[in-house]
N, C-alpha and C positions, 0 to 999 in steps of 0.2 A: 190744318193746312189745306191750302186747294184741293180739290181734289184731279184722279187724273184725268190727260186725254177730252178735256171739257169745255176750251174755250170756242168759240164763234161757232164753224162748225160742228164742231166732237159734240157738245150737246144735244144737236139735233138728231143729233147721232145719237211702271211702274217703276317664329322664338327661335330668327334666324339671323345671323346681318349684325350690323350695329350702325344707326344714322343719329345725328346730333341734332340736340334740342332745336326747335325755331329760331330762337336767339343766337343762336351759333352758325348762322349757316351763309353769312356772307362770302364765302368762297366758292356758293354753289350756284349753280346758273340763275335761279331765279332770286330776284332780288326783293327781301319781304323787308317792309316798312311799318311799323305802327299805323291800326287803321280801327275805326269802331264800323262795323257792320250791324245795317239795319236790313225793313222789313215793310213795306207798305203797310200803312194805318197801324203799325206800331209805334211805342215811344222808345222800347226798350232797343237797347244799342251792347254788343258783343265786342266788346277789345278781341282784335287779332293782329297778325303781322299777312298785311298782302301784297301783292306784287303780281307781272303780267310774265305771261310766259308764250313765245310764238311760234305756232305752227304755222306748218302750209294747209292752205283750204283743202289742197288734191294733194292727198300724203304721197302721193306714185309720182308727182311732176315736183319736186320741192323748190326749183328755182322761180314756179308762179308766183301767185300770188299768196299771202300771208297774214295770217289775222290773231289777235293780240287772245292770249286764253285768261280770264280774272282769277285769280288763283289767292285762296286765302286760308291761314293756319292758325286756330285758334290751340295755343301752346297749353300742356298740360302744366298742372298747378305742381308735381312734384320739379324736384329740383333734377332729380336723374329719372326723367321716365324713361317707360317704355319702350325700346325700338321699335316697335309696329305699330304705327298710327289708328286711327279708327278713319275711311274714306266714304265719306255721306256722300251718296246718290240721292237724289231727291224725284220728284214726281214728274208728271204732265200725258206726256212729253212737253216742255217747253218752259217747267219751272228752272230757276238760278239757284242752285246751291247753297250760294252765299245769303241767300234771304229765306228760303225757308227753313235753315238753320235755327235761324230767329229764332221764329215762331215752336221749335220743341227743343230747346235746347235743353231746358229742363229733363228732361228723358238721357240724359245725357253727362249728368251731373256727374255720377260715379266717374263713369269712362274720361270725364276730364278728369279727374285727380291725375291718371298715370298717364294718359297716353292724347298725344296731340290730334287733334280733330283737323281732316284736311278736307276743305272743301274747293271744288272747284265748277267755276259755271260753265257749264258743257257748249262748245262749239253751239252757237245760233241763240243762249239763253242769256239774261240777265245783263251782266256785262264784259260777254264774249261775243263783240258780234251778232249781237240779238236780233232775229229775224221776223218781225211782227208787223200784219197787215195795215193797213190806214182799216178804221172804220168804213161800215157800208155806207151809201150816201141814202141806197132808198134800205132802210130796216126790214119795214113792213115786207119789201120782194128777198130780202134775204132771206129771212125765218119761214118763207113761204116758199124758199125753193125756188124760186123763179128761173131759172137758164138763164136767160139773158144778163138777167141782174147778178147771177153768180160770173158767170162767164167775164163778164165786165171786173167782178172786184177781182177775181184771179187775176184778171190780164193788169190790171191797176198795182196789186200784189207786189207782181213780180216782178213789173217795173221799175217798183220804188227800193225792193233791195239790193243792196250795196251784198252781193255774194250769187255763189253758184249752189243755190238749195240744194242740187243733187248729192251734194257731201257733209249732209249734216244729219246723217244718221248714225245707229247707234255704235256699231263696229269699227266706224273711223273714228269716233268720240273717244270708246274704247283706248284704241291707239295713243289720242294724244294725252288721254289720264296716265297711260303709264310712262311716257315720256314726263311730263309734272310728277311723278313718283321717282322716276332716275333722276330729275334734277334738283329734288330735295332732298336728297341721298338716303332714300328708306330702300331696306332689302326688300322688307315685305309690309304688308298690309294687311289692314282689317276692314270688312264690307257692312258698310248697311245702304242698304237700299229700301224706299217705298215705294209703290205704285208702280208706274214704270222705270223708277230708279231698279226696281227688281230686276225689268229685262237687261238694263244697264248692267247689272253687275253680273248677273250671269255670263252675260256675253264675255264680261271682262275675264272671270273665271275661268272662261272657256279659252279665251286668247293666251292668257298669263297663270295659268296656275300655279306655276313656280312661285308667283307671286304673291300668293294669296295664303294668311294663314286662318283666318275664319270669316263666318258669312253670317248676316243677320239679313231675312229676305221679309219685308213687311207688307202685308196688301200684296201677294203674289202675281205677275204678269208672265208665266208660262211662255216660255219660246216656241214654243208648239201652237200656243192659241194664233190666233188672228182676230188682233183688237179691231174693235167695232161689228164684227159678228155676231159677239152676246150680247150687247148692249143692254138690248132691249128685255131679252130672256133677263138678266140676272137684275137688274133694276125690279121687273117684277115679284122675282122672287124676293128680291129686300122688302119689297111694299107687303109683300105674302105674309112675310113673319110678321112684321109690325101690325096688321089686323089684325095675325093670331093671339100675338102677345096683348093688344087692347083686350083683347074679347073676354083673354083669362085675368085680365086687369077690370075688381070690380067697378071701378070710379069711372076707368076710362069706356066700359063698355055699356055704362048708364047712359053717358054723354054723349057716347059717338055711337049708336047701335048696329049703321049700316055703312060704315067705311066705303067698300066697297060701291055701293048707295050710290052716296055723296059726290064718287069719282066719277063715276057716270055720268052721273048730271053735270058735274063742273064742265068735262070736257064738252058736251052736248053744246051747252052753251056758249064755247068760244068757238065753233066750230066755224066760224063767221070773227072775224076781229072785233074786240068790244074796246071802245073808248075808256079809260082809266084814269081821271084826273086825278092825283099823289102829289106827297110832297117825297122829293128824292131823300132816302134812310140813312142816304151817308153825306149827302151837300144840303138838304133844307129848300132845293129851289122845287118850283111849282112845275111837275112835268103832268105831260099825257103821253100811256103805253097801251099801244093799242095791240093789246091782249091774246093771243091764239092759242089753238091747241098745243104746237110746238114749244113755246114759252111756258105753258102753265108747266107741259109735263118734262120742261127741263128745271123750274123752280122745285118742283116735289121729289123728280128725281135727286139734284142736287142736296137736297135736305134731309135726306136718309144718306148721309154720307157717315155721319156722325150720331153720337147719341142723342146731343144734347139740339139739334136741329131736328133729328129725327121724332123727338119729344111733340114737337109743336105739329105733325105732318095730320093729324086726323084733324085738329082745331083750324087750320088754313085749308083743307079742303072740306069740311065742311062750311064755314065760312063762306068760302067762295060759290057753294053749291046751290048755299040760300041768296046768293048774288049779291054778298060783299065783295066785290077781289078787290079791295084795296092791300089788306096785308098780300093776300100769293104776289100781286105784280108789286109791292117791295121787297118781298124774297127775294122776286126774280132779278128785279135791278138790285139790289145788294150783293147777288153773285155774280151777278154779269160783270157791276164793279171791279168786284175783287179778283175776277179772274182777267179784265184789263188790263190790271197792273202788275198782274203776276206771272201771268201766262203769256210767252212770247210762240204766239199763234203758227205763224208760219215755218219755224224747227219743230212744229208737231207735224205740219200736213209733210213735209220732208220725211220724218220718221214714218208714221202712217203708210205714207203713199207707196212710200217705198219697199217695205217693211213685210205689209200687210196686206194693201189692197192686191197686188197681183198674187194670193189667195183666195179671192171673196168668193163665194159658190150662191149666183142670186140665189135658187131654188132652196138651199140650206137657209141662209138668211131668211127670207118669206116662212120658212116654216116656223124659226126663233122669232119671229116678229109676230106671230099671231096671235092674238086673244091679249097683250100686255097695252099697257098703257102708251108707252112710247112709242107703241108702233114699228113704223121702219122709215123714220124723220133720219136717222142718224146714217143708217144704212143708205139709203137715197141719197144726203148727203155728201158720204164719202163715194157716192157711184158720179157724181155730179163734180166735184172737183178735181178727183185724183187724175182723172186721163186728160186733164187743163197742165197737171204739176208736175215739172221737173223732176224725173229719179233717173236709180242707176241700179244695178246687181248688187244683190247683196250676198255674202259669204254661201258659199255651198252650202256651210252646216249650220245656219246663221238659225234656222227653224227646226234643228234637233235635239233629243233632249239633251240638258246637260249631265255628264255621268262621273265628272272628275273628284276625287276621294278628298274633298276636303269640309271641317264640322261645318255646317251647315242649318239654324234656326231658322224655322219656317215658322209665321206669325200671321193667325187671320182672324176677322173680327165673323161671327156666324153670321150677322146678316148684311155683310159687306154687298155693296147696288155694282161693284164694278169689277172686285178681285173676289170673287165666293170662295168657301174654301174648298170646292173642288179644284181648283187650281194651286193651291198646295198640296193636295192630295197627287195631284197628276207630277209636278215639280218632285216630290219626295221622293218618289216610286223609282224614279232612274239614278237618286242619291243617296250613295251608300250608308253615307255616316251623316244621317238629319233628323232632325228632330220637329213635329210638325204641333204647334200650341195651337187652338180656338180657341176666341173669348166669346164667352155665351152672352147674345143680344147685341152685339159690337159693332159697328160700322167699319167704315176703311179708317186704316192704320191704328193700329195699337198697342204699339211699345210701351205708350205713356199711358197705358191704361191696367189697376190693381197692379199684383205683384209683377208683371211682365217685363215692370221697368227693371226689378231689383232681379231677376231671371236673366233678362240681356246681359246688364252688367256684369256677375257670375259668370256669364258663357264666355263675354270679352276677356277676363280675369282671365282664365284657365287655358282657354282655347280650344274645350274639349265640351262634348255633352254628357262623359261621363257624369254622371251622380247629378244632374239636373233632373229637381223635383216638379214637374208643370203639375201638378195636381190642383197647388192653390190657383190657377187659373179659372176651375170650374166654380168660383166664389163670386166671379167680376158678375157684377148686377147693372142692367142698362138702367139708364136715369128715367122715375116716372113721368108717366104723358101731361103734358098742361093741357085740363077740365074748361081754362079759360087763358085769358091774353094774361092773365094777372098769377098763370102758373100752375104748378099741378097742386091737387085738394093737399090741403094741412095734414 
């Protein structure tokens, strides 16, 4: 799945009630229809029943204005399930529910037998309303920071949207999911959240706890943190383990001797834009990218996302270091792609700006930014846009911790680049009844990863963490590093 908080900017830079099946529920306000949900650059398609459901933009004025919320319910496979649905939060800020769904439904499989999966695309994403910039016209001055040229796409930005960004954050999002839960008639709910589907559902937790009868929190985003602050710290510390892991990896630490090395030199030499003539990874046409330090070290970070990207991270920067970059700069356009179409840019710098930035402590930052790879591209970034963007106050208690008694799985991968599991560690600590899993060598998100899957499932069953064994989690093994383009040694 995408990962969070990533696209344009962020780079640079988570057994009560009784309600009726999905089939049964034309009496209730919103009206689900037979619908197959997809997935950009997937083929695979999801039968559900969807339907639109409308709110007011400004919940405090309800006779303004009014925008349409995409709302879709993939029905469990029993014939009398469960009253408590399972309600997917998904990433970004700025990914659609209804499409990253797609992409792990498989994680998922049990939880459909009994209980109906509700997804909904959150105000500003997917297809609610979706709030995403026009491309830059000059690149080169975007990824370089430029003021002017930022200045310009902001004011271009905000132009072109059809809404008022100040209210598509996450506590009024909040509000209108549990209005979409009263009018599909469920008492109560069940939470999973990733990345900053995390801070999503906390938040919700915290608005509605009545409502809520378990939590599955994946890729941790801490209401307490302020995103875009670690960026740069916790990416390096992903790239940290992955050198340690090559080195005590005999194959990989033949082949890559000086990791570390290699990085050095790569960025050295973009430090200046290099010409890149490729054929684009996902269309086949003949581009030139002209290569910077910003770009390299958002393809590498990007790619420690996951295992099996992460796999390929010593073979692409070494590569590049001996002055291949054709693979890193189709990394980088291959993620830039994907988070094009997935990522609806503008409901993150909403979230963000508003959220976050009026937190930022330069002098803190400068200090998490020094000696990493990244820099403080990201940092600068959001110093450079947010006092351009549109916000509003957000909840008095919107950045405290959350402390409300209900079971709560906390799920982190150990060398996650963007939620570490210190930030499950810090989320647990104020929750009484949680339970915090690491999977050893892991990236972001990992539900779908060893037994974790068949551990969620159990927890949604029950609703308890009683007699939840995580032991077999200390088993999960990251996938060996590729020696060559052709893969890791036999």
């Amino acid at each position: 799945m995408p990962p969070s908080w990533t696209r344009s900017l962020w780079p640079l830079l988570f057994a009560a009630g009784c309600a009726n099946p999905a089939s049964e529920r034309a009496e209730l306000q919103i009206e689900l229809t037979p619908c197959q949900l997809k997935a950009p650059g997937l083929t695979a398609r999801v039968p559900a029943q969807c339907g639109t459901f409308r709110v007011p933009e400004d919940r405090s004025n309800p006779e303004a204005r009014s925008i349409d919320l995409r709302v879709a319910v993939v029905p469990a496979v029993s014939r009398t399930p469960q009253p408590d649905p399972l309600l997917f939060l998904t990433g970004g800020p700025g990914q659609a529910a209804t499409e990253s769904y797609v992409q792990i439904r498989r994680a998922f499989g049990r939880v459909e037998r009994e209980r109906d999966i509700v997804l909904v695309d959150q105000r500003g994403t997917g297809s609610s309303n979706p709030l995403r910039c026009p491309k830059p016209e000059d690149v080169a001055g975007f990824w370089l920071l430029e003021d002017t040229v930022i200045e310009a796409w902001v004011s271009d930005c905000l132009e072109s949207l059809d809404a008022s960004p100040e209210f598509y954050t996450t506590a009024i999002a909040m509000e209108d999911l549990d209005a979409v839960r009263a009018a599909l008639g469920y008492e109560q709910v069940n939470l999973y959240g990733i990345s900053y589907g995390t801070r999503a559902a906390l938040s919700y937790v915290r608005q509605f706890p009545d409502r809520v009868r378990s939590v599955i929190l994946d890729g941790i985003a801490a209401p307490t943190e302020t995103l875009g602050m670690d960026v740069a710290r916790d990416a390096q510390r992903a790239l940290d383990l992955l050198i340690d892991r090559c080195t005590e990896d005999i194959a990989c630490h033949e082949e890559f001797p000086d990791i570390a090395g290699d990085l050095e030199a790569l960025m050295a030499s973009v430090g200046t834009p290099v010409p890149v003539i490729l054929r684009h990874p996902r269309t086949g046409t003949e581009e030139t990218v002209e290569l910077q330090m910003s770009m390299a070290a958002f393809a590498i970070r990007l790619a420690t996302y996951s295992q099996e990207s992460a796999s390929i991270v010593p073979l692409l920067v070494r590569s590049a270091a001996e002055g291949d970059l054709k693979p890193l700069a189709a990394q980088f356009l291959m993620t830039t792609s994907n988070l094009d179409d997935s990522m609806a840019d503008a409901m993150g710098y909403s979230v963000i700006c508003s959220e976050d930035f009026p937190f930022f402590d330069a002098s803190a930052a400068e200090q998490l930014n020094e000696g990493t790879y990244l820099g403080a591209v990201q940092t600068d970034s959001l110093s450079k846009l947010c006092p351009l963007w549109p916000t509003r106050p957000i909840p008095s208690d919107f950045k405290q911790p959350v402390t409300v008694d209900v079971p709560v799985l906390l799920l982190s991968g150990e060398a996650d680049p963007v939620t570490p599991p210190s930030n499950g560690e810090l989320v647990a600590a104020s929750l009484p009844t949680s339970l915090h899993l690491v999977a050893p060598g892991q990236g972001h998100m990992v539900i779908h990863r060893g037994c974790i899957l068949r551990l969620a499932a159990q927890f949604l069953e029950s609703g308890s963490l009683d007699g939840l064994d995580g032991s077999c989690v200390d088993d999960i093994e990251p996938q060996a590093f590729f020696t060559s383009f052709a893969g890791p040694p036999p």
